[in-house]
VEXVOVEX-690054 format. One record per residue: x, y, z of N, C-alpha, C in turn. Coordinates in nm, 3 decimals, always signed. Layout:
N
{{X,Y,Z},{X,Y,Z},{X,Y,Z}}
...
***
This chain:
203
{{+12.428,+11.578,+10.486},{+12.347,+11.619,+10.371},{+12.213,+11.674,+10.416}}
{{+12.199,+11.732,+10.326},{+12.016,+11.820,+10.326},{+11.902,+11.721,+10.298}}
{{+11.872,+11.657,+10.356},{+11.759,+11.553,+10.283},{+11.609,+11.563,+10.269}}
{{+11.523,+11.576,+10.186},{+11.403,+11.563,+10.175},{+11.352,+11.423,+10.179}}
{{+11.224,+11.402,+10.278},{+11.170,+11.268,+10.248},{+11.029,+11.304,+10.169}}
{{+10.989,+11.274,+10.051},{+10.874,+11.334,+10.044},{+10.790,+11.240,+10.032}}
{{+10.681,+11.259,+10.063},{+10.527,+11.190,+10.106},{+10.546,+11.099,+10.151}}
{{+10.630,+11.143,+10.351},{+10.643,+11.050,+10.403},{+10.521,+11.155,+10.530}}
{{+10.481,+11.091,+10.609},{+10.425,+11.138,+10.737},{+10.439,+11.048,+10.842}}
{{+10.514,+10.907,+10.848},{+10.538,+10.820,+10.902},{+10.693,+10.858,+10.978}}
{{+10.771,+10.961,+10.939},{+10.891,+11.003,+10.991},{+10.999,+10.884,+10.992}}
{{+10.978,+10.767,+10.943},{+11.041,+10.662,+10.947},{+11.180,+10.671,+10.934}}
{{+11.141,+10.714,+10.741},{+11.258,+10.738,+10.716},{+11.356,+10.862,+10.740}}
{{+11.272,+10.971,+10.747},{+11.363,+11.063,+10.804},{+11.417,+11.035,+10.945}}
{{+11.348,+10.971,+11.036},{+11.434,+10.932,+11.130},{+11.588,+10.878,+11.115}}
{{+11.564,+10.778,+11.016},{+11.679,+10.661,+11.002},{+11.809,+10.787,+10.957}}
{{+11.777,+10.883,+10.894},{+11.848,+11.001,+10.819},{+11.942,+11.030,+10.932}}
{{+11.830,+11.065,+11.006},{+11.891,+11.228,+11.124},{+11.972,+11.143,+11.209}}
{{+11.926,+11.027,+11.259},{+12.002,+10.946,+11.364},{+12.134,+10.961,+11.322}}
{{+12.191,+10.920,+11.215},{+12.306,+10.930,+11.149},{+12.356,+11.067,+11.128}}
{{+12.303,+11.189,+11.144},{+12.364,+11.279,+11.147},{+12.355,+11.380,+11.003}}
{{+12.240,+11.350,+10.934},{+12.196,+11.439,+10.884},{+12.088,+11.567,+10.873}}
{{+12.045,+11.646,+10.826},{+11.964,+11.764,+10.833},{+11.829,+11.718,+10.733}}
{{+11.762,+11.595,+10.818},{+11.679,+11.489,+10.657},{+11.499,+11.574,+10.748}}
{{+11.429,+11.618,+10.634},{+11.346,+11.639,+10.707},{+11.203,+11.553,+10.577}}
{{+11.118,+11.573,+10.653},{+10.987,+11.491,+10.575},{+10.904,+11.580,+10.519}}
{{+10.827,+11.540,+10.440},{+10.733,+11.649,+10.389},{+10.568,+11.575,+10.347}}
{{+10.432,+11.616,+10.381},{+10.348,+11.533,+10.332},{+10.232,+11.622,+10.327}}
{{+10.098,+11.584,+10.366},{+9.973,+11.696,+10.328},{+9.919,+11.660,+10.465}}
{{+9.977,+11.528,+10.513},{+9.932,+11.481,+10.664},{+10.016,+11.543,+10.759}}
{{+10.004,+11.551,+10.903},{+10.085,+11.577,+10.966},{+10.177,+11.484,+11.022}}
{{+10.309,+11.464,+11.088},{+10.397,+11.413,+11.113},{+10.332,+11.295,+11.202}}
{{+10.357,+11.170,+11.221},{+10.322,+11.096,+11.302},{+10.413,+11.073,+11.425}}
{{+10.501,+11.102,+11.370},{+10.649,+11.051,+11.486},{+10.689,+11.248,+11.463}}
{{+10.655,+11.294,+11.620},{+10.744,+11.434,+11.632},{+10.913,+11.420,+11.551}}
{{+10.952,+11.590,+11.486},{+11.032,+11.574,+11.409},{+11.025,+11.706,+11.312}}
{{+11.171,+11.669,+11.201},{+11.137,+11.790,+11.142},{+11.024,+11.700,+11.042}}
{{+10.911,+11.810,+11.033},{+10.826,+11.778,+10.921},{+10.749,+11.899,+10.854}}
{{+10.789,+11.960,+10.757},{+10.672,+12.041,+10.658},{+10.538,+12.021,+10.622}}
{{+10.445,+12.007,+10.658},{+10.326,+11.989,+10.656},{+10.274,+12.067,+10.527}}
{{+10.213,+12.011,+10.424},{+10.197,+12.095,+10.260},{+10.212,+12.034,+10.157}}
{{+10.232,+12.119,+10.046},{+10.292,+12.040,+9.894},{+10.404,+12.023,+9.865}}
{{+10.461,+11.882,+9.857},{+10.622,+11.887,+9.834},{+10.645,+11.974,+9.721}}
{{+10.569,+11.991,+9.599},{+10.632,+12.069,+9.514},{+10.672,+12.235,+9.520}}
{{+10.576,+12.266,+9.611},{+10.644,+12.361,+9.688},{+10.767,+12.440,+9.732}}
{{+10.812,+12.332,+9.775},{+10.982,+12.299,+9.810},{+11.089,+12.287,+9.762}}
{{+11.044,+12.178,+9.677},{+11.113,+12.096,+9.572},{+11.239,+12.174,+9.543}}
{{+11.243,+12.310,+9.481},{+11.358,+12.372,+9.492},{+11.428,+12.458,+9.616}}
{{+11.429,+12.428,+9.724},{+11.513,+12.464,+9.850},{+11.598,+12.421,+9.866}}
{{+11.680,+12.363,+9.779},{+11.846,+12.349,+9.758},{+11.854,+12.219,+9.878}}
{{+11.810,+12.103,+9.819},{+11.831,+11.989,+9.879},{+11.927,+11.876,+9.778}}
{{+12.046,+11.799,+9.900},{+12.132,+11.751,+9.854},{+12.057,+11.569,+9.795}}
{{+11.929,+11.559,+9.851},{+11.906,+11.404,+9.792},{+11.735,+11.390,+9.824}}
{{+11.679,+11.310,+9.764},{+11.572,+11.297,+9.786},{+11.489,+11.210,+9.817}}
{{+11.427,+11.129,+9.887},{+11.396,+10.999,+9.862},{+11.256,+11.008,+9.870}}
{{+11.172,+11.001,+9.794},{+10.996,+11.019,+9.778},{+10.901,+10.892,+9.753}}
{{+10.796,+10.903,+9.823},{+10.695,+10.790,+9.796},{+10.574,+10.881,+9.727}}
{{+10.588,+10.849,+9.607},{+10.444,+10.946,+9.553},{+10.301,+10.821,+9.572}}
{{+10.211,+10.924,+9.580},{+10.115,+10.815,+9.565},{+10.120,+10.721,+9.451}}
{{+10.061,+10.601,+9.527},{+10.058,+10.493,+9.376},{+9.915,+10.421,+9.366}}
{{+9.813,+10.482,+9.425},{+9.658,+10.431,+9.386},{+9.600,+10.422,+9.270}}
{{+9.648,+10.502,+9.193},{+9.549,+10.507,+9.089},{+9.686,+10.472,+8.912}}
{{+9.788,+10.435,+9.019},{+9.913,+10.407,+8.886},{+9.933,+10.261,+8.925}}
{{+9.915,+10.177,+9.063},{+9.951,+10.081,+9.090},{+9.889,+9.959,+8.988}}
{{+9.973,+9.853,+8.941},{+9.934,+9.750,+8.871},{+9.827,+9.684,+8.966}}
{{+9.854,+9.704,+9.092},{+9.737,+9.671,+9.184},{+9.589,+9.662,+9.174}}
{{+9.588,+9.801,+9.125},{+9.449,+9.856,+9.096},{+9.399,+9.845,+8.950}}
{{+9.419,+9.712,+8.887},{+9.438,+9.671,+8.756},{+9.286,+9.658,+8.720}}
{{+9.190,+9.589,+8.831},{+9.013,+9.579,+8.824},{+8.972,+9.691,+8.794}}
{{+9.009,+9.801,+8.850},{+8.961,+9.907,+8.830},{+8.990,+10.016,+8.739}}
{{+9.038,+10.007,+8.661},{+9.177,+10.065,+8.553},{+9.081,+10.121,+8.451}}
{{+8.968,+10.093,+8.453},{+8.927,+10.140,+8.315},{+8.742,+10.244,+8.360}}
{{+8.756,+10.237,+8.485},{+8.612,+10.300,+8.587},{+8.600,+10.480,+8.536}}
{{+8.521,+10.503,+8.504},{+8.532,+10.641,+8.483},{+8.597,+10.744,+8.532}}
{{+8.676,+10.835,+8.503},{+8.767,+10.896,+8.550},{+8.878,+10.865,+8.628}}
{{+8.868,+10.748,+8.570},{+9.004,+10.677,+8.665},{+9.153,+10.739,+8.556}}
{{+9.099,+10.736,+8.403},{+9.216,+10.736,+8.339},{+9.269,+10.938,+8.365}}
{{+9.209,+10.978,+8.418},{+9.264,+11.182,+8.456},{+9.338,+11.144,+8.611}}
{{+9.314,+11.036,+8.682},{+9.346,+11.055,+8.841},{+9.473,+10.980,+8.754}}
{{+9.433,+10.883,+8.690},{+9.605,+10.820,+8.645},{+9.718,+10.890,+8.640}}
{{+9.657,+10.967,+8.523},{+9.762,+11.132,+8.448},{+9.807,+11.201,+8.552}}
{{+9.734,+11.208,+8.657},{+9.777,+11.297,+8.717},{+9.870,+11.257,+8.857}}
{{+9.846,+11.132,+8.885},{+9.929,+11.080,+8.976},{+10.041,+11.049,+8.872}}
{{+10.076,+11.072,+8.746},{+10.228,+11.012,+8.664},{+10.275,+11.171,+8.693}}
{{+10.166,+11.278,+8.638},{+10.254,+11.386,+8.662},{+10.312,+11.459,+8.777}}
{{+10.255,+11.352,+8.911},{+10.341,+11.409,+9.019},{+10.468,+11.352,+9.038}}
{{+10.467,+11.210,+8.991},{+10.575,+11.127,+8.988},{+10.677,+11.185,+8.909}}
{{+10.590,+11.235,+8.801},{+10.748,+11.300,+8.722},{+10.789,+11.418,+8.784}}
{{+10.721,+11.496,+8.845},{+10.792,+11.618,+8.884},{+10.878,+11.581,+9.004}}
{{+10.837,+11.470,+9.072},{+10.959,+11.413,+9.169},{+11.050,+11.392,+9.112}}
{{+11.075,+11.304,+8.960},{+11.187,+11.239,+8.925},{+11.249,+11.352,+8.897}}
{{+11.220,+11.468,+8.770},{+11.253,+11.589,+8.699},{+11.293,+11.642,+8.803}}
{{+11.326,+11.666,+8.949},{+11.331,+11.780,+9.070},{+11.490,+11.808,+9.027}}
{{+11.543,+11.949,+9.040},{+11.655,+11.971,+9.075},{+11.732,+11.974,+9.197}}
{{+11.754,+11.801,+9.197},{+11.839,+11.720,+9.329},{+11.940,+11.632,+9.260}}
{{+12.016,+11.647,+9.286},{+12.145,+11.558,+9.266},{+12.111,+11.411,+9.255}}
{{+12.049,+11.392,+9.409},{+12.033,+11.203,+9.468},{+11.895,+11.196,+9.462}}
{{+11.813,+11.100,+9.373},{+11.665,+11.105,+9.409},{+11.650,+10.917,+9.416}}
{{+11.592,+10.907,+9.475},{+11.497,+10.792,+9.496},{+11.364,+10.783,+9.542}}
{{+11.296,+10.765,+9.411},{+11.120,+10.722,+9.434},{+11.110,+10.586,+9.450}}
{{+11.018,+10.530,+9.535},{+10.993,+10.421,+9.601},{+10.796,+10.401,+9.521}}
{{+10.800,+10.313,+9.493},{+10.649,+10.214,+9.479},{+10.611,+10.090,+9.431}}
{{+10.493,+10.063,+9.485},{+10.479,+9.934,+9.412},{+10.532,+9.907,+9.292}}
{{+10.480,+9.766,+9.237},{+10.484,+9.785,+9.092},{+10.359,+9.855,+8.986}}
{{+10.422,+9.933,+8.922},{+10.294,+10.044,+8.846},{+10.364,+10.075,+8.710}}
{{+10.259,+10.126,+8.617},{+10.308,+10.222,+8.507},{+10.382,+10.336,+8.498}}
{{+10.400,+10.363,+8.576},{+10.544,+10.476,+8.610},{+10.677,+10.401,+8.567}}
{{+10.697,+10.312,+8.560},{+10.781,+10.210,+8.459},{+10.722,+10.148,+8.323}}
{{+10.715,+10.191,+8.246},{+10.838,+10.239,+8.189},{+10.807,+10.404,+8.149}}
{{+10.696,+10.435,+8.157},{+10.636,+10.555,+8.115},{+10.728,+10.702,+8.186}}
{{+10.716,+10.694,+8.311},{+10.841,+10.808,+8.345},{+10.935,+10.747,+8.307}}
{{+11.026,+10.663,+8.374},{+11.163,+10.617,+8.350},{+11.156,+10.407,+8.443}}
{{+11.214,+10.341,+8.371},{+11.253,+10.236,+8.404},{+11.250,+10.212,+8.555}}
{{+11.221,+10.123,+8.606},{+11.270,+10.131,+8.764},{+11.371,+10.070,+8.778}}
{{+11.478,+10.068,+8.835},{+11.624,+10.072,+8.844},{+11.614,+9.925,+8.956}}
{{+11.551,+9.884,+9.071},{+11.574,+9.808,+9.186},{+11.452,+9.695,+9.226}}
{{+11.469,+9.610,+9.225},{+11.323,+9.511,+9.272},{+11.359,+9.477,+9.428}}
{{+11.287,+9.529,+9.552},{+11.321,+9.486,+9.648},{+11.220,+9.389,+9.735}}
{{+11.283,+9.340,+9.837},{+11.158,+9.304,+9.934},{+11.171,+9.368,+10.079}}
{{+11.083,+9.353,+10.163},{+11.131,+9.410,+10.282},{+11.204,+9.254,+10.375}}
{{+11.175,+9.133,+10.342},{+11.244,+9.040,+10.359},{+11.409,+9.027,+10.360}}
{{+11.449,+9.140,+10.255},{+11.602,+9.158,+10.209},{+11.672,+9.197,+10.298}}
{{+11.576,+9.298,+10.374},{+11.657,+9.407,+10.513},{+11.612,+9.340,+10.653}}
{{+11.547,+9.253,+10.654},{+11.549,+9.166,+10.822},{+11.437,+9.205,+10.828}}
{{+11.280,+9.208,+10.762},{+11.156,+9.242,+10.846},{+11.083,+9.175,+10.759}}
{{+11.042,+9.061,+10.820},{+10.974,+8.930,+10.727},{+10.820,+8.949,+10.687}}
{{+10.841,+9.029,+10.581},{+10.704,+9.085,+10.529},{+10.748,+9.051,+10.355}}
{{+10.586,+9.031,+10.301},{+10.680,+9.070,+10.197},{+10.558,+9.183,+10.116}}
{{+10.642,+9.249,+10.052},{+10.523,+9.364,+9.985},{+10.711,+9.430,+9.859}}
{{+10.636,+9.363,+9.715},{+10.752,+9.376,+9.606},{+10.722,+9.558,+9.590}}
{{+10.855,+9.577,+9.589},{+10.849,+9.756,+9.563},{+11.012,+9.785,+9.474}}
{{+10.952,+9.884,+9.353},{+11.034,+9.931,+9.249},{+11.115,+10.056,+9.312}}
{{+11.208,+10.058,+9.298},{+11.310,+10.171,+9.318},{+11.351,+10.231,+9.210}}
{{+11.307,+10.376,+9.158},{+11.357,+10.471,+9.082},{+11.505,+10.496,+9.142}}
{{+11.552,+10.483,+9.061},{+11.732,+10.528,+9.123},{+11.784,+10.630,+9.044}}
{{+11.835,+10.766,+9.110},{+11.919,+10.881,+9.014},{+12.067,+10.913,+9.104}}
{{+12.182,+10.856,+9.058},{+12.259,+10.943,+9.090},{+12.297,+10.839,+9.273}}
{{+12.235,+10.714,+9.233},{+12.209,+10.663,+9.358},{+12.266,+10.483,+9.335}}
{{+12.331,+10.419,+9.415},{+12.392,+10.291,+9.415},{+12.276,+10.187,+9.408}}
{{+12.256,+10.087,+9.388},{+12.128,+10.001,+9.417},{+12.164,+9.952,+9.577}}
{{+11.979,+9.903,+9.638},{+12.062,+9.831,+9.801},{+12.152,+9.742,+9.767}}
{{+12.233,+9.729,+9.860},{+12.296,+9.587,+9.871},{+12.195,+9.529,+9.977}}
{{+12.212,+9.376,+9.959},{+12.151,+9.334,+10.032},{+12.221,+9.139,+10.053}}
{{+12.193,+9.053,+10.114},{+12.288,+8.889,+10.066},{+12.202,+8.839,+10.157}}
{{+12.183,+8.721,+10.098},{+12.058,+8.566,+10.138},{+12.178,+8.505,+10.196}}
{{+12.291,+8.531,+10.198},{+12.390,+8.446,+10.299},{+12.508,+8.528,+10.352}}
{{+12.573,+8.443,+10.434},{+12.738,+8.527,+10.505},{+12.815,+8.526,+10.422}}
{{+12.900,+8.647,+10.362},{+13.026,+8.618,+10.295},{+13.135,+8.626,+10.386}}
{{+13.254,+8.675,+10.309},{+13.362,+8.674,+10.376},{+13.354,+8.822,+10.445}}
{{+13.293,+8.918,+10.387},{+13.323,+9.061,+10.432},{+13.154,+9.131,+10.452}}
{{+13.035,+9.036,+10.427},{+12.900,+9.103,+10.431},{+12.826,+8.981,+10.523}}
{{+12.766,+9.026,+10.641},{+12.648,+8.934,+10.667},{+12.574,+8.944,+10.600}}
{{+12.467,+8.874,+10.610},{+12.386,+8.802,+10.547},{+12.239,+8.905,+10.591}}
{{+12.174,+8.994,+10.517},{+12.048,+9.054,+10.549},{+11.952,+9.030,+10.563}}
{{+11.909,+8.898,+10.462},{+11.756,+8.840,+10.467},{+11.712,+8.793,+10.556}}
{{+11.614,+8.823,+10.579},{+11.531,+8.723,+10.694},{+11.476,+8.566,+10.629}}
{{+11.391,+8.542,+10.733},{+11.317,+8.380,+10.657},{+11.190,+8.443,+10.513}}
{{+11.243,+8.417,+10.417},{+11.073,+8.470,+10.330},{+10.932,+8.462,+10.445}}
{{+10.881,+8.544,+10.436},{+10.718,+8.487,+10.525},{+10.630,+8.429,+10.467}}
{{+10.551,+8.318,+10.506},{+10.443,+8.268,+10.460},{+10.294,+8.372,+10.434}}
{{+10.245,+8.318,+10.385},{+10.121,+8.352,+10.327},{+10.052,+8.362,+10.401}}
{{+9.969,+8.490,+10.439},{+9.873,+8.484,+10.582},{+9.725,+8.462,+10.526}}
{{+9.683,+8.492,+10.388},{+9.552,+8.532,+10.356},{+9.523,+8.425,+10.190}}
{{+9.447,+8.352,+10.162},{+9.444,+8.321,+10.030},{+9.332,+8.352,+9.951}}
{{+9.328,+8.385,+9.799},{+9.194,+8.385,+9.744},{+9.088,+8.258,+9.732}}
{{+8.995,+8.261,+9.708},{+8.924,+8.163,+9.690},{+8.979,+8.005,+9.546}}
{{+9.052,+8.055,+9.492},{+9.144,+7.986,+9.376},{+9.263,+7.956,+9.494}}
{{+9.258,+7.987,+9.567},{+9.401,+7.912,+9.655},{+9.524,+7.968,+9.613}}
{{+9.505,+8.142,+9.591},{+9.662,+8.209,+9.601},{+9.677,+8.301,+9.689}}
{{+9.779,+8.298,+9.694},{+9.809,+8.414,+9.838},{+9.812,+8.537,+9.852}}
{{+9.700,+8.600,+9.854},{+9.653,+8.758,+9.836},{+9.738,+8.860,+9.973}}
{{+9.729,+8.800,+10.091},{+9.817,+8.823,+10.205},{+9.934,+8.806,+10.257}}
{{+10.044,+8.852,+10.274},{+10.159,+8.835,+10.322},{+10.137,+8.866,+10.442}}
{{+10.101,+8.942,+10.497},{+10.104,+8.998,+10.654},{+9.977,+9.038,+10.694}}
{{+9.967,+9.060,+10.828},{+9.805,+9.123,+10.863},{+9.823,+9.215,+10.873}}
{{+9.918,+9.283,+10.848},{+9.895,+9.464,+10.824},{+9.842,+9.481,+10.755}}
{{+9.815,+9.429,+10.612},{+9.796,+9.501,+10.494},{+9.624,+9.422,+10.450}}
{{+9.567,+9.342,+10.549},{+9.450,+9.358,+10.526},{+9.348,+9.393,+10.550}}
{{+9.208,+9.391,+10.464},{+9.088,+9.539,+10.497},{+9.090,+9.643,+10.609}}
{{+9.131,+9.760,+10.601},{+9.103,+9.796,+10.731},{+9.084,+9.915,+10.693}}
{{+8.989,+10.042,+10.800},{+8.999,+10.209,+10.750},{+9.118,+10.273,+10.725}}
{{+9.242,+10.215,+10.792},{+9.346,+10.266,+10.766},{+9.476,+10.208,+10.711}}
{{+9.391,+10.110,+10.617},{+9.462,+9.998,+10.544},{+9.621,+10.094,+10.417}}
{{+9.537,+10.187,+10.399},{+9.653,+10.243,+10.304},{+9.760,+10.319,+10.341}}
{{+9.733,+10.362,+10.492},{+9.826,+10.436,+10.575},{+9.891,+10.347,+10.598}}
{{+9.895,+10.179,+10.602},{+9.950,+10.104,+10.670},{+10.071,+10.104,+10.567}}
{{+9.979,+10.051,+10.439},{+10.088,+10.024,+10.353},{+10.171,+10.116,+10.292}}
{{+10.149,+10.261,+10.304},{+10.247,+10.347,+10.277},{+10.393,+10.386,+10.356}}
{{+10.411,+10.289,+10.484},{+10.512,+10.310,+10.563},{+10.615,+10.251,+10.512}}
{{+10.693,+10.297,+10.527},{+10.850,+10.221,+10.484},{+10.851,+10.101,+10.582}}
{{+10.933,+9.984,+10.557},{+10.988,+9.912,+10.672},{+11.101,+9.960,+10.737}}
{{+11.151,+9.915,+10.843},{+11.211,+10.005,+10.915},{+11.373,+9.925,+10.856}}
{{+11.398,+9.829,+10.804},{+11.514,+9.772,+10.793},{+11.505,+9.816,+10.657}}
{{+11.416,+9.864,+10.582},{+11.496,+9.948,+10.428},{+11.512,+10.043,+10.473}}
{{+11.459,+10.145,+10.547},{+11.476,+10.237,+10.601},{+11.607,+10.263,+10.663}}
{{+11.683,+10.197,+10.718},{+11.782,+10.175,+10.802},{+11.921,+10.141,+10.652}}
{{+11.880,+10.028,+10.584},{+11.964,+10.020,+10.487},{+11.976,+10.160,+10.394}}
{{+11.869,+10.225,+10.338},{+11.865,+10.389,+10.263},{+11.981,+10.441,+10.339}}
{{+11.982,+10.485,+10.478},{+12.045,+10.582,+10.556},{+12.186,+10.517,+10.571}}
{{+12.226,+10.385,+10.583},{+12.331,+10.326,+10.609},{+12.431,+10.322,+10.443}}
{{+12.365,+10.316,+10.338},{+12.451,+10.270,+10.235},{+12.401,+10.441,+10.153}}
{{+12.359,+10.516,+10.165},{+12.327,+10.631,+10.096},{+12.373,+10.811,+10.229}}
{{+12.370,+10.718,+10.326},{+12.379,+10.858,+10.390},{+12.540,+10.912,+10.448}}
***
């Protein structure tokens, strides 16, 4: 298949693609981090170059339930609008297979429902960071917390809590994902075991 990864620059997932033997290339405004095919630009651009599936991370800063403190800061509600209307032109793309990937945000229910609740715990990489899967035209992961007769077992151990608030809840799962200059690059990477599951049960 023809694959687009869009607003990836981490090559992650297009890696996991091509290994397997597809024509999956990435697309972002950054340049490629991992050499590869990568388009450097506006995915919408593209968007119609006759691609067989899609799998996109649109930004989610200013849609993320995350950013809930800040939700109401001046001009926050036009960066909103306008990060939904890139999301929709991902979902709306004329592609057969699409999957948008993000936190949890208002892009549910407002574009369309999110179809998948995953963890990266599910696919063997003991992190946890909860992320919604837009699904079109696309199976949900499989994934199993134990051995069956015909599926091992994917999950890893849940991970503990690395970071807590001052109320004693657990703001941290991992030390990737805290303060840093390049704290949001961190968290925009796929894990490499969803990554691996996308390409294995979709490709």
């Amino acid at each position: 298949m023809r694959i687009l990864i869009a607003c990836e620059y981490s090559g992650i997932v297009r890696d996991a693609f091509k290994a397997r033997g597809h024509d999956a290339w990435s697309c972002d405004i950054l340049p490629t981090e991992s050499p590869g095919n990568h388009i450097q630009g506006d995915v919408i651009e593209i968007i119609n170059d006759g691609w067989d599936m899609m799998i996109g991370h649109p930004p989610c800063t200013y849609i993320s339930f995350a950013g809930t403190a800040h939700w109401n800061k001046p001009g926050r509600v036009f960066k909103r609008l306008e990060a939904l209307t890139f999301f929709a032109k991902l979902w709306e793309a004329p592609i057969e297979k699409i999957c948008l990937e993000n936190p949890k945000s208002c892009a549910s229910p407002v574009i369309a429902k999110y179809t998948q609740m995953i963890q990266p715990y599910y696919f063997g990489n003991r992190d946890y960071k909860t992320t919604w899967l837009w699904l079109k035209n696309l199976p949900n992961l499989i994934h199993s917390d134990t051995d069956g007769i015909f599926d091992k077992k994917t999950h890893t151990k849940k991970p503990k809590a690395y970071a807590f608030n001052k109320s004693g809840k657990a703001i941290h799962w991992t030390d990737k994902f805290t303060p840093s200059n390049d704290r949001e690059l961190l968290r925009s990477k796929t894990f490499q075991g969803i990554a691996n599951a996308m390409a294995d049960q979709w490709g």
